[in-house]
N, CA, C and O atoms as a Maestro MAE file, in Angstrom:
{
 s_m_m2io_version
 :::
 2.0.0
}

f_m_ct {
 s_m_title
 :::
 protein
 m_atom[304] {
  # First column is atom index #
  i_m_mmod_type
  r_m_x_coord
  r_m_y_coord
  r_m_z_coord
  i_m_residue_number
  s_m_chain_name
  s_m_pdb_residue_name
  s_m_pdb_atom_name
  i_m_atomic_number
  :::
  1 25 0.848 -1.161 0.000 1 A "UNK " " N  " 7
  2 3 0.000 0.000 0.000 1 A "UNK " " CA " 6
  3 2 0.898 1.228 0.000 1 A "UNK " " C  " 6
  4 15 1.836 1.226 0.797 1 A "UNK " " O  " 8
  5 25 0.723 2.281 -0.802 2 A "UNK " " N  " 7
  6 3 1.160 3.550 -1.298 2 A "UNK " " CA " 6
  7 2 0.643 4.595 -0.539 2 A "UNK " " C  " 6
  8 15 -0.116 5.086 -1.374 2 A "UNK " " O  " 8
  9 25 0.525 5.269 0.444 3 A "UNK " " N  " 7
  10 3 -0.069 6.305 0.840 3 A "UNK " " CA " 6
  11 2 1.147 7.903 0.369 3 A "UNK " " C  " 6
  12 15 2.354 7.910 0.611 3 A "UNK " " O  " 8
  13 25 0.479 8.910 -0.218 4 A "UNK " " N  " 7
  14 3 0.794 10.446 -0.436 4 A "UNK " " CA " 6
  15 2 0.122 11.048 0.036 4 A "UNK " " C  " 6
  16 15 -1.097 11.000 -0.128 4 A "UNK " " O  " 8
  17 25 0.873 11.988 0.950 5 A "UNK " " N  " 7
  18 3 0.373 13.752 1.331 5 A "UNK " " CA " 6
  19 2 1.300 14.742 1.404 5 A "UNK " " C  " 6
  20 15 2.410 14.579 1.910 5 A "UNK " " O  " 8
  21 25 0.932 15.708 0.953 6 A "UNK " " N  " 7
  22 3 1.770 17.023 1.069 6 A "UNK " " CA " 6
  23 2 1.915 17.542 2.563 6 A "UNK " " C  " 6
  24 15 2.674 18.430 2.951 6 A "UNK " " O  " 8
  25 25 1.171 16.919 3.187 7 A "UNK " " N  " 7
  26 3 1.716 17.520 4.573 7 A "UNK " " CA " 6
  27 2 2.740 16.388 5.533 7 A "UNK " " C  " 6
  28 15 2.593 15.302 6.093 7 A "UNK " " O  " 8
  29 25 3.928 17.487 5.297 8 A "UNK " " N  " 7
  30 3 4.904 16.751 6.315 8 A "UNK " " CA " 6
  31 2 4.585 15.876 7.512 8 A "UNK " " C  " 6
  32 15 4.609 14.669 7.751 8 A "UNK " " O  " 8
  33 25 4.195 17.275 8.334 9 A "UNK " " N  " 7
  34 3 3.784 16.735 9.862 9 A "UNK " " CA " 6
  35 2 2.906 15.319 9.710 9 A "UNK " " C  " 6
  36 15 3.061 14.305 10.391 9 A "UNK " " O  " 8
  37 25 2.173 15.477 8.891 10 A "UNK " " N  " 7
  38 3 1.119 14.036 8.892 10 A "UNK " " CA " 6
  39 2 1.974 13.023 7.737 10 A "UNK " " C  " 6
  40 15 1.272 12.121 7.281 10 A "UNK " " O  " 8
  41 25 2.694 13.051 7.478 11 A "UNK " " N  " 7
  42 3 3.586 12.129 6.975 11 A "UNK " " CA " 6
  43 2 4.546 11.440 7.836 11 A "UNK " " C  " 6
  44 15 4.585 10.210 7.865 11 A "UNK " " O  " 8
  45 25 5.314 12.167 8.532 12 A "UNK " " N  " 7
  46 3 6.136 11.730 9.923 12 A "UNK " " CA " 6
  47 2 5.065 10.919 10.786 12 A "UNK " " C  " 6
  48 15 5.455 9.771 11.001 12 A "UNK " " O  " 8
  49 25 3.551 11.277 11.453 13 A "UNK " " N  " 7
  50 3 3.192 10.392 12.414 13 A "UNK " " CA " 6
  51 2 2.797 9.694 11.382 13 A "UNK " " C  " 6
  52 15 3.094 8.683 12.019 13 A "UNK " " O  " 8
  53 25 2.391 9.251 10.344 14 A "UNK " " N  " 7
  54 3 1.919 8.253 9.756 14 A "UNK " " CA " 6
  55 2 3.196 7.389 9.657 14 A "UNK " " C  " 6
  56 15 3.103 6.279 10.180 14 A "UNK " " O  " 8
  57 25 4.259 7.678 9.132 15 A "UNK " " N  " 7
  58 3 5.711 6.785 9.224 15 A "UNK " " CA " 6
  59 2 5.744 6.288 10.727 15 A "UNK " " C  " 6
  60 15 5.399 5.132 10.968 15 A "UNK " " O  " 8
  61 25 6.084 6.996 11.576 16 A "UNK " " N  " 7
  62 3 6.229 6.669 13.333 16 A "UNK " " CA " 6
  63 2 4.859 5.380 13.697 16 A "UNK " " C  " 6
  64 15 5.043 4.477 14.513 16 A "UNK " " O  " 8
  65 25 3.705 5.532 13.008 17 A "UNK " " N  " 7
  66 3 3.060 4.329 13.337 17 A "UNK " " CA " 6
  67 2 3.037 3.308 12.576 17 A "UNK " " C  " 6
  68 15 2.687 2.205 12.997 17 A "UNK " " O  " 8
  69 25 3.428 3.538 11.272 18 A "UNK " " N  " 7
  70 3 4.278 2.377 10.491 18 A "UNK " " CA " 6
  71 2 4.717 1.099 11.295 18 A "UNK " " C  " 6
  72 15 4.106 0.065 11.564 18 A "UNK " " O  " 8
  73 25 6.246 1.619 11.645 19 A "UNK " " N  " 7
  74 3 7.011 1.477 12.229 19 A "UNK " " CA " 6
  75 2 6.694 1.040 13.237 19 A "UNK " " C  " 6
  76 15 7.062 -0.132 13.305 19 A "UNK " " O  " 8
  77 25 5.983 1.489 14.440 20 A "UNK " " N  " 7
  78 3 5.379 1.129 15.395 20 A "UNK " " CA " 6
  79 2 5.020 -0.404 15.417 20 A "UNK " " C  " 6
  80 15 5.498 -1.336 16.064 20 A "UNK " " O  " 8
  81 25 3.932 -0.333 14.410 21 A "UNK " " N  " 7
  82 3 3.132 -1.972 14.277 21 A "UNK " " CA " 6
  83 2 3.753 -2.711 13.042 21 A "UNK " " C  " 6
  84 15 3.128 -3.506 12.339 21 A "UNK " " O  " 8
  85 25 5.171 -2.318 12.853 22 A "UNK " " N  " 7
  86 3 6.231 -3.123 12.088 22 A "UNK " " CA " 6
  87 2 5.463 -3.565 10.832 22 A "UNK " " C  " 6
  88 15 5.551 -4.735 10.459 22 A "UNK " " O  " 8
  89 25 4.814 -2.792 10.258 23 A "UNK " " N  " 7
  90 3 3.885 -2.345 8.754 23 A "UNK " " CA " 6
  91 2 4.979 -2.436 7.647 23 A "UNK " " C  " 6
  92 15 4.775 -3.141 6.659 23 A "UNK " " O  " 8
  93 25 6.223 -1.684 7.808 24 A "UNK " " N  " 7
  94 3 6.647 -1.345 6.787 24 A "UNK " " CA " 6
  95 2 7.072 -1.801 5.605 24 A "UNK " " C  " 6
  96 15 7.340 -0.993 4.716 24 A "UNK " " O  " 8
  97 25 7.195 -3.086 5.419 25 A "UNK " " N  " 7
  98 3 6.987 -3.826 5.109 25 A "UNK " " CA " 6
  99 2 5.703 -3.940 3.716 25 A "UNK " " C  " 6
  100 15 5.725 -4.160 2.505 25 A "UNK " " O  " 8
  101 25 5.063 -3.754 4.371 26 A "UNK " " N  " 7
  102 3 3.382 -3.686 3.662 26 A "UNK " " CA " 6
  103 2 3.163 -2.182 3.315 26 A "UNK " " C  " 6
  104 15 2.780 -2.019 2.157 26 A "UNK " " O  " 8
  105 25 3.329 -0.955 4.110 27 A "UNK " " N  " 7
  106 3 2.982 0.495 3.753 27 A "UNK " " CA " 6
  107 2 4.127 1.333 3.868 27 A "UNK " " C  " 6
  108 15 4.906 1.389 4.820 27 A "UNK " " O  " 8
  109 25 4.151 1.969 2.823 28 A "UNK " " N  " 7
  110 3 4.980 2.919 1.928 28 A "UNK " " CA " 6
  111 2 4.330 4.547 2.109 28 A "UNK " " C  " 6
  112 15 3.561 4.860 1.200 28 A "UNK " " O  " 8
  113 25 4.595 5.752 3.337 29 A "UNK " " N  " 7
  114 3 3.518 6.629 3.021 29 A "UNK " " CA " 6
  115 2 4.832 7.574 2.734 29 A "UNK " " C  " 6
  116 15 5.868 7.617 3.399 29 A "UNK " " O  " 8
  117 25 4.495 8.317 1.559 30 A "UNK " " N  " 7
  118 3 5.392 9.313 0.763 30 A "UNK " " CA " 6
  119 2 5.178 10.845 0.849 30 A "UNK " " C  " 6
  120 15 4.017 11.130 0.554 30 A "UNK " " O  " 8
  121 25 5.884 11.838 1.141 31 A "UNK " " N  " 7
  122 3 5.887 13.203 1.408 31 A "UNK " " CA " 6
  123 2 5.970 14.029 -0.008 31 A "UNK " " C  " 6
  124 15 7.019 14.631 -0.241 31 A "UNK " " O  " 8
  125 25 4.849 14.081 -1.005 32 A "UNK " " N  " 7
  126 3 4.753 14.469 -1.985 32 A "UNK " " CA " 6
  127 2 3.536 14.978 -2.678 32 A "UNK " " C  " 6
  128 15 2.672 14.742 -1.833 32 A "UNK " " O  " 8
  129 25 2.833 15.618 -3.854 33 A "UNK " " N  " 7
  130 3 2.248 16.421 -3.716 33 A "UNK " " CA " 6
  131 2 1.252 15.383 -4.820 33 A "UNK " " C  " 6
  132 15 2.068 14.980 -5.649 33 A "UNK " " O  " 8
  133 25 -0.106 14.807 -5.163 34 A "UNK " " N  " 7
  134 3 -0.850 13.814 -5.793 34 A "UNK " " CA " 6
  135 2 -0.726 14.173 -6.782 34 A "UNK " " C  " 6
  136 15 -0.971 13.317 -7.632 34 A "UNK " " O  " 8
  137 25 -0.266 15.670 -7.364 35 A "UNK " " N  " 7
  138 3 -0.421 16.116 -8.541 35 A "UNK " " CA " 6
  139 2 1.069 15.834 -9.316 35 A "UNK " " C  " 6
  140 15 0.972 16.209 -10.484 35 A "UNK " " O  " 8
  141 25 1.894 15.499 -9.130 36 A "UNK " " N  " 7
  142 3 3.314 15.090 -8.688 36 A "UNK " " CA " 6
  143 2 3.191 13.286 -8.671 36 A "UNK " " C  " 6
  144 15 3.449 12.681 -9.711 36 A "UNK " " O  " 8
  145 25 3.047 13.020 -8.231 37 A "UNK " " N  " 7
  146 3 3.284 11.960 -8.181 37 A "UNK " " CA " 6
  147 2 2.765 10.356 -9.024 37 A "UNK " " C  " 6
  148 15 1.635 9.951 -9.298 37 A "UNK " " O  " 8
  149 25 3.795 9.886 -9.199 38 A "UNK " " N  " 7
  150 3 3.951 8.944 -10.431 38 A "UNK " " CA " 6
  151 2 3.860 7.303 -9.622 38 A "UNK " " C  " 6
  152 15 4.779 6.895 -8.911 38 A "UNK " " O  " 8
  153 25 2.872 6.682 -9.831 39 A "UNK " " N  " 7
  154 3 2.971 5.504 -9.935 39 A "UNK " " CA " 6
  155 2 2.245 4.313 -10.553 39 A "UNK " " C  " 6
  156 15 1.713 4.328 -11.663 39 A "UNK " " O  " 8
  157 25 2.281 3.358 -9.777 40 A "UNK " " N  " 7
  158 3 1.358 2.330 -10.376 40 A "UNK " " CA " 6
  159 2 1.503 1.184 -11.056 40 A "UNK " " C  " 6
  160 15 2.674 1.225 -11.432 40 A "UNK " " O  " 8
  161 25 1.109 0.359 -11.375 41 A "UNK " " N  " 7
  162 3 -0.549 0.621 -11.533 41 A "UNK " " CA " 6
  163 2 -0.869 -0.270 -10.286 41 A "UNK " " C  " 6
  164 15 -0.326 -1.236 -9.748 41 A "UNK " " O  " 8
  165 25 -2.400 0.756 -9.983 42 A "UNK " " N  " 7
  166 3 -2.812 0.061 -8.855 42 A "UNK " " CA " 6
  167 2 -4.150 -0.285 -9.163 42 A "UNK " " C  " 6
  168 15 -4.841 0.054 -10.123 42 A "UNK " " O  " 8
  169 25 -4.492 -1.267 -7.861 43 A "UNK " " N  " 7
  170 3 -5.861 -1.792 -8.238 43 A "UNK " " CA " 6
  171 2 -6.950 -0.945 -7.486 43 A "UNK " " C  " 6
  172 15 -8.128 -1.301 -7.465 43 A "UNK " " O  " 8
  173 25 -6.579 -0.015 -6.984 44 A "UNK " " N  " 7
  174 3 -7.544 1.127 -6.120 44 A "UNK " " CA " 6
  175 2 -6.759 2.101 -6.000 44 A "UNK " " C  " 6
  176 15 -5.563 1.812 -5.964 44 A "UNK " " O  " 8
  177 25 -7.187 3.729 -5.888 45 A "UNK " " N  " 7
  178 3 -7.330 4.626 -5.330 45 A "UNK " " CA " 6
  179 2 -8.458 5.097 -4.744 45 A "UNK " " C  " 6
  180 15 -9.628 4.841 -5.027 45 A "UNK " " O  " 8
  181 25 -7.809 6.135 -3.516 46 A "UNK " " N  " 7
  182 3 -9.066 6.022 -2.589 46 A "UNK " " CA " 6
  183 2 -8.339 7.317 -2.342 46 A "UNK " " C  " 6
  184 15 -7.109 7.292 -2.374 46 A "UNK " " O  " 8
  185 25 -9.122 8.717 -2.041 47 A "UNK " " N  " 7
  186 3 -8.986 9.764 -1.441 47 A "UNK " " CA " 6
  187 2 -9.896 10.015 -0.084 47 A "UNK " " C  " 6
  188 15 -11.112 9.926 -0.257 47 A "UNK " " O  " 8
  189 25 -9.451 10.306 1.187 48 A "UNK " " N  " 7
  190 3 -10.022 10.688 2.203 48 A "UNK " " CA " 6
  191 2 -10.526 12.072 2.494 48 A "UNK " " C  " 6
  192 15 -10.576 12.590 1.378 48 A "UNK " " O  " 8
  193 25 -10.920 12.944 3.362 49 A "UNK " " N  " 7
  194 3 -11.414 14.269 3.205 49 A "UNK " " CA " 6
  195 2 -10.787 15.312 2.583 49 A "UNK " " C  " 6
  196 15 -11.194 16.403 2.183 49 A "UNK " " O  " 8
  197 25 -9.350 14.589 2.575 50 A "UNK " " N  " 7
  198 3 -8.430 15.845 1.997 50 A "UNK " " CA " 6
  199 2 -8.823 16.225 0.573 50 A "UNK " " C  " 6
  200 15 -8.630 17.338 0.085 50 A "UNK " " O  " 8
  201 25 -9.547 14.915 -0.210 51 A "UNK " " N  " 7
  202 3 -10.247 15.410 -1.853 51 A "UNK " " CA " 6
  203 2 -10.625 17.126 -1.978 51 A "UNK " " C  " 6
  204 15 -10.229 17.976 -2.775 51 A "UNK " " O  " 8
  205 25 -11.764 17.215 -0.574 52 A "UNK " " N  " 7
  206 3 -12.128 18.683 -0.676 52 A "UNK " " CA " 6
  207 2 -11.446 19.723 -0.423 52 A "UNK " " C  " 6
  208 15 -11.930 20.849 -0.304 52 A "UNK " " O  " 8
  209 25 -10.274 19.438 -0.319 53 A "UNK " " N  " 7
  210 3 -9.600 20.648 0.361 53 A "UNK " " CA " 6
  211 2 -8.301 20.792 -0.850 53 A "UNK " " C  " 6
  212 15 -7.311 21.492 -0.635 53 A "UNK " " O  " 8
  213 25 -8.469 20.139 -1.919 54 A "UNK " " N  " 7
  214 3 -7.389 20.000 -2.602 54 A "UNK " " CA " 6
  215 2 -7.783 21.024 -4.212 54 A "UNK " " C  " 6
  216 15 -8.695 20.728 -4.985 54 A "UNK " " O  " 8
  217 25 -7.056 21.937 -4.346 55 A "UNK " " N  " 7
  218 3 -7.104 22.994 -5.614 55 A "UNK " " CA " 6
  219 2 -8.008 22.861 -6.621 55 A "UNK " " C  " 6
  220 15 -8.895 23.662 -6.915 55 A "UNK " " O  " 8
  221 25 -7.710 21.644 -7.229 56 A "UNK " " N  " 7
  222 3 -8.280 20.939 -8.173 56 A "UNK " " CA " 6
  223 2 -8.629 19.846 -8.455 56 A "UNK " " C  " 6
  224 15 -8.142 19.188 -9.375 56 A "UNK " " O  " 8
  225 25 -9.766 19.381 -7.511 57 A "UNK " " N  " 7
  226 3 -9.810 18.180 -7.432 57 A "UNK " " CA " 6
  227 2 -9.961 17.005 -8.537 57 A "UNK " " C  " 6
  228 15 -9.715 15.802 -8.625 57 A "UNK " " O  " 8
  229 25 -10.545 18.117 -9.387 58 A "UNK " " N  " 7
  230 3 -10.857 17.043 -10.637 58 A "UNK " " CA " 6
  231 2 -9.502 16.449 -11.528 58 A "UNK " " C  " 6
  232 15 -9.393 15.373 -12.116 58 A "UNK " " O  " 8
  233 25 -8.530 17.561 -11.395 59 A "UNK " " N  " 7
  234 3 -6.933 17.360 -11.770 59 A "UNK " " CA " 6
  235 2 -6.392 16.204 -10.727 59 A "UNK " " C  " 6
  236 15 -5.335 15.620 -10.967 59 A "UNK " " O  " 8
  237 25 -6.911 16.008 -9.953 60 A "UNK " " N  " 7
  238 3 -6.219 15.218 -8.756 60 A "UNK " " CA " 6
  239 2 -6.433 13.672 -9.225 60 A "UNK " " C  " 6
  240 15 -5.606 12.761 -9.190 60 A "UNK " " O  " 8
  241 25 -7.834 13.641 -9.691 61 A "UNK " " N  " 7
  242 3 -8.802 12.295 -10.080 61 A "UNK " " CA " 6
  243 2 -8.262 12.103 -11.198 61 A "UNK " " C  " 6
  244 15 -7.561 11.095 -11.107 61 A "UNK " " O  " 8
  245 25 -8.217 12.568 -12.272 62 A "UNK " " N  " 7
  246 3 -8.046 12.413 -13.829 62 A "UNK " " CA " 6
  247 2 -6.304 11.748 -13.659 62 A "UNK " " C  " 6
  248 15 -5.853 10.942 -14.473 62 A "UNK " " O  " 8
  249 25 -5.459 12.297 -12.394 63 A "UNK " " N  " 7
  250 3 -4.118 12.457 -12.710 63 A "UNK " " CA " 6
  251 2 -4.030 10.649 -12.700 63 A "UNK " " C  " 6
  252 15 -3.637 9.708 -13.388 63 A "UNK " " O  " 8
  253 25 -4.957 11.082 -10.892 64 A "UNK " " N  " 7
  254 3 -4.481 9.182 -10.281 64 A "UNK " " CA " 6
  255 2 -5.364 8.001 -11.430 64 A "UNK " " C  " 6
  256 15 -5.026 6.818 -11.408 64 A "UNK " " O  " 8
  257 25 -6.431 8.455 -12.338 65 A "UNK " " N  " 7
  258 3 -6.931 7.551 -12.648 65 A "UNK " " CA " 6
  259 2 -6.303 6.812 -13.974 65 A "UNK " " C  " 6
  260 15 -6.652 5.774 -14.536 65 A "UNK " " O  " 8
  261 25 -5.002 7.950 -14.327 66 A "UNK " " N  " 7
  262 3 -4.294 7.402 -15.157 66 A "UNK " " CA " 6
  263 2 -2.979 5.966 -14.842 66 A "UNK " " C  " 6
  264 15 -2.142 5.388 -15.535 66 A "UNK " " O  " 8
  265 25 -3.559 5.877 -13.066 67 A "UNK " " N  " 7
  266 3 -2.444 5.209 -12.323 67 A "UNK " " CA " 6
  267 2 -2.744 3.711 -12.161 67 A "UNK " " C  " 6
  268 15 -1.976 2.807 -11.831 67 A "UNK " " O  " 8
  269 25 -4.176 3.667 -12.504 68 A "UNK " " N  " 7
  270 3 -5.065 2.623 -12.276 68 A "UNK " " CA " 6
  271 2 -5.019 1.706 -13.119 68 A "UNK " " C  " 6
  272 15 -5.088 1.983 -14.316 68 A "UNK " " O  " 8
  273 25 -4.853 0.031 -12.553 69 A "UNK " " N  " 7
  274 3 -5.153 -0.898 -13.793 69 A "UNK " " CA " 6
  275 2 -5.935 -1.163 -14.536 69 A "UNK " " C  " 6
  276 15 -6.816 -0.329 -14.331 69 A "UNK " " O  " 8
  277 25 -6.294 -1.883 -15.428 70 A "UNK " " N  " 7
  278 3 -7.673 -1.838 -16.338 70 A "UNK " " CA " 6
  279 2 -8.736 -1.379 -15.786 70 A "UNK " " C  " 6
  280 15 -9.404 -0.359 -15.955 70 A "UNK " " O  " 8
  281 25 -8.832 -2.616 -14.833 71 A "UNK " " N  " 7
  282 3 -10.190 -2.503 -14.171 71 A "UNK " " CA " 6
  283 2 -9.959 -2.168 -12.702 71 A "UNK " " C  " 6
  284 15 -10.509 -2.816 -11.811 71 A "UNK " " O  " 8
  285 25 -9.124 -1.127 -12.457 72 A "UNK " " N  " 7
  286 3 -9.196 -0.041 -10.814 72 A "UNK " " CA " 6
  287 2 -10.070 0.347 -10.766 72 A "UNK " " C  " 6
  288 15 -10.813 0.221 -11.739 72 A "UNK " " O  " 8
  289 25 -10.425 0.918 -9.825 73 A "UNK " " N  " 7
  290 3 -11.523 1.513 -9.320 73 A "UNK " " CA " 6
  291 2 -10.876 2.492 -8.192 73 A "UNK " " C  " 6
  292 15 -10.077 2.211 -7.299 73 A "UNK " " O  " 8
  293 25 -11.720 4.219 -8.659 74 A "UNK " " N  " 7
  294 3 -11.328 4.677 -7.922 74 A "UNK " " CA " 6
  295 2 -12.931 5.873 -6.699 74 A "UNK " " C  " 6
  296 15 -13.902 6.537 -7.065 74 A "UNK " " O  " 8
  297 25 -12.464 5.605 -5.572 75 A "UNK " " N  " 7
  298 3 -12.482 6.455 -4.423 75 A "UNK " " CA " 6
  299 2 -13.024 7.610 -3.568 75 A "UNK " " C  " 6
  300 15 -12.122 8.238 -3.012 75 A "UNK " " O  " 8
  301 25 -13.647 7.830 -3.445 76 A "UNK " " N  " 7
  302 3 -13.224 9.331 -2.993 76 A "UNK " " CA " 6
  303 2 -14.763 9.771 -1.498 76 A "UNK " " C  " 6
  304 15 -14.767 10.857 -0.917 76 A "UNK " " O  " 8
  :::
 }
 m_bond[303] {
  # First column is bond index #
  i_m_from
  i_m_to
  i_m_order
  :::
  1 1 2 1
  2 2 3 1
  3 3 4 2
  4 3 5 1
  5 5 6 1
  6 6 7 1
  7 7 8 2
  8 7 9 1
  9 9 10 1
  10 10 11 1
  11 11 12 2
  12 11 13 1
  13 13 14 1
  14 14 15 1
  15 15 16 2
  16 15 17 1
  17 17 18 1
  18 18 19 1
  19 19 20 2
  20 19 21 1
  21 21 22 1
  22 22 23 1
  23 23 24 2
  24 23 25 1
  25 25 26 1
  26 26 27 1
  27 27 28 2
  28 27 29 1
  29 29 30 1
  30 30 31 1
  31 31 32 2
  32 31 33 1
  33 33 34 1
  34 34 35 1
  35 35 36 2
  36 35 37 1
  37 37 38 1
  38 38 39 1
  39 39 40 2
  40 39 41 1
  41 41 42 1
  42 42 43 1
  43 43 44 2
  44 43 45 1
  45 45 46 1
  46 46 47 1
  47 47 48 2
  48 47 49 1
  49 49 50 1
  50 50 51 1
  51 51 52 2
  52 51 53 1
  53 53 54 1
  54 54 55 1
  55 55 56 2
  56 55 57 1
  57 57 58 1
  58 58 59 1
  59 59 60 2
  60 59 61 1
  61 61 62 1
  62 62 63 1
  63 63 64 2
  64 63 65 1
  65 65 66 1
  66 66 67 1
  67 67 68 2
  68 67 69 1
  69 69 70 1
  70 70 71 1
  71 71 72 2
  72 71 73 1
  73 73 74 1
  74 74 75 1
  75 75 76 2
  76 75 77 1
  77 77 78 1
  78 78 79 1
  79 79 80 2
  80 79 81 1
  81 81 82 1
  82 82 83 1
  83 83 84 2
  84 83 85 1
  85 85 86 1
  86 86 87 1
  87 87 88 2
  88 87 89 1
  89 89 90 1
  90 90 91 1
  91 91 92 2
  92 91 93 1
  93 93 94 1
  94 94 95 1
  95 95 96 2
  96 95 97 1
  97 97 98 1
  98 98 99 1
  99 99 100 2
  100 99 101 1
  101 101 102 1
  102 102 103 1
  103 103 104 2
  104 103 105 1
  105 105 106 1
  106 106 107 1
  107 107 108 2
  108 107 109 1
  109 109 110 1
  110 110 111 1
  111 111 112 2
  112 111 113 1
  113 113 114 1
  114 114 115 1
  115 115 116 2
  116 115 117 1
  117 117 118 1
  118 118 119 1
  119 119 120 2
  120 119 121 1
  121 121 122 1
  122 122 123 1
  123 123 124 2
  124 123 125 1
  125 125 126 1
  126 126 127 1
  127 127 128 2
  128 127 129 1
  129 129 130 1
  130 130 131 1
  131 131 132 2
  132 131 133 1
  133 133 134 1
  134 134 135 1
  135 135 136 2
  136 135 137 1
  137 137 138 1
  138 138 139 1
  139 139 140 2
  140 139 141 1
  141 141 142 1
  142 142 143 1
  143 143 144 2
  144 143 145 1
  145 145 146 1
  146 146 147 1
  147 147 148 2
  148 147 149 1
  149 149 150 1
  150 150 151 1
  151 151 152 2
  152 151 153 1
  153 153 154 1
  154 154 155 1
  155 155 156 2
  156 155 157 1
  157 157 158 1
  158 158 159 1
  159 159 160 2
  160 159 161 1
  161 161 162 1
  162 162 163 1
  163 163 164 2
  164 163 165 1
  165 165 166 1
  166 166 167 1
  167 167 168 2
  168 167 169 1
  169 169 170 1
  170 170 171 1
  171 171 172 2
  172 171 173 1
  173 173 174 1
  174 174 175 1
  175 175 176 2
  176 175 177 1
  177 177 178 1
  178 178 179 1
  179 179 180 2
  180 179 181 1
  181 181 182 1
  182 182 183 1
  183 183 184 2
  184 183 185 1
  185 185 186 1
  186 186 187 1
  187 187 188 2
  188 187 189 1
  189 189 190 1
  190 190 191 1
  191 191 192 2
  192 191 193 1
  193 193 194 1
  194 194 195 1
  195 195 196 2
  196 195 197 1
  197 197 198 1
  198 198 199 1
  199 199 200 2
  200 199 201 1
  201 201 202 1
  202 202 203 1
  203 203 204 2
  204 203 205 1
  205 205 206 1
  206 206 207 1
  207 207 208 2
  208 207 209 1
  209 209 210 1
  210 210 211 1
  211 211 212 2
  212 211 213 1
  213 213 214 1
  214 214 215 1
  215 215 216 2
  216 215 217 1
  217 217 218 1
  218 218 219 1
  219 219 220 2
  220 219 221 1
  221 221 222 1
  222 222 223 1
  223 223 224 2
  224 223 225 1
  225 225 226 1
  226 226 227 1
  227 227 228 2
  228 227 229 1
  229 229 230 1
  230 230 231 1
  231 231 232 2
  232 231 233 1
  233 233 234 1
  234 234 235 1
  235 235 236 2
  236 235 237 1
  237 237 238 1
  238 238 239 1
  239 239 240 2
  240 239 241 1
  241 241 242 1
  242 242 243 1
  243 243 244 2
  244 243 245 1
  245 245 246 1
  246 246 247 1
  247 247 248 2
  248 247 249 1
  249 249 250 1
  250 250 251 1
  251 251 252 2
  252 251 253 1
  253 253 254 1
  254 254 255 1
  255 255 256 2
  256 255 257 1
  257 257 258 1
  258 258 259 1
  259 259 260 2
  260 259 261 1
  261 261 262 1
  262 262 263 1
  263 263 264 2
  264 263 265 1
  265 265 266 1
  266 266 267 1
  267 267 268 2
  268 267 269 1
  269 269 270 1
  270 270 271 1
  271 271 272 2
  272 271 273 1
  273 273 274 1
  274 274 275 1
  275 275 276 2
  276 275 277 1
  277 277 278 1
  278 278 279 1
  279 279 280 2
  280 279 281 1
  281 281 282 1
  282 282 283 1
  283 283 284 2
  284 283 285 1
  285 285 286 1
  286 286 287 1
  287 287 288 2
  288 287 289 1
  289 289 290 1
  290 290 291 1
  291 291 292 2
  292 291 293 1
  293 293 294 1
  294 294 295 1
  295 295 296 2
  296 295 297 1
  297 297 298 1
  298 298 299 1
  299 299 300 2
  300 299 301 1
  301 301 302 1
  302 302 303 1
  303 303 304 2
  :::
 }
}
């Protein structure tokens, strides 16, 4: 699992509980911006409240849905 956010601070406690319950292994959370960022392909994306608070959300969707495998399904 891939987790991105632009916010530091919530990138650090999300790493620190990683780590914690020895996850890391399994989750990957990255300090970078969705509009920015390159991966994939995955079999889901999923955005949490931050969708609404984000510039352009529809740029956000279109970006990740290019990240998605055939048949992903995405989120929000």
């Amino acid at each position: 699992m891939i987790g991105v956010d632009i916010d530091a601070d919530y990138v650090a406690r999300a790493q620190t509980l990683i780590a914690n319950q020895n996850a890391g292994d399994h989750v990957t959370v990255l300090n970078e911006s969705v509009y920015d960022y390159v991966g994939g392909p995955f079999d889901a994306v999923y955005f949490s409240g931050s969708f609404m608070l984000m510039p352009d959300p529809e740029k956000a969707l279109s970006h990740v849905a290019g990240m998605l495998k055939k048949d992903g399904t995405a989120t929000w």
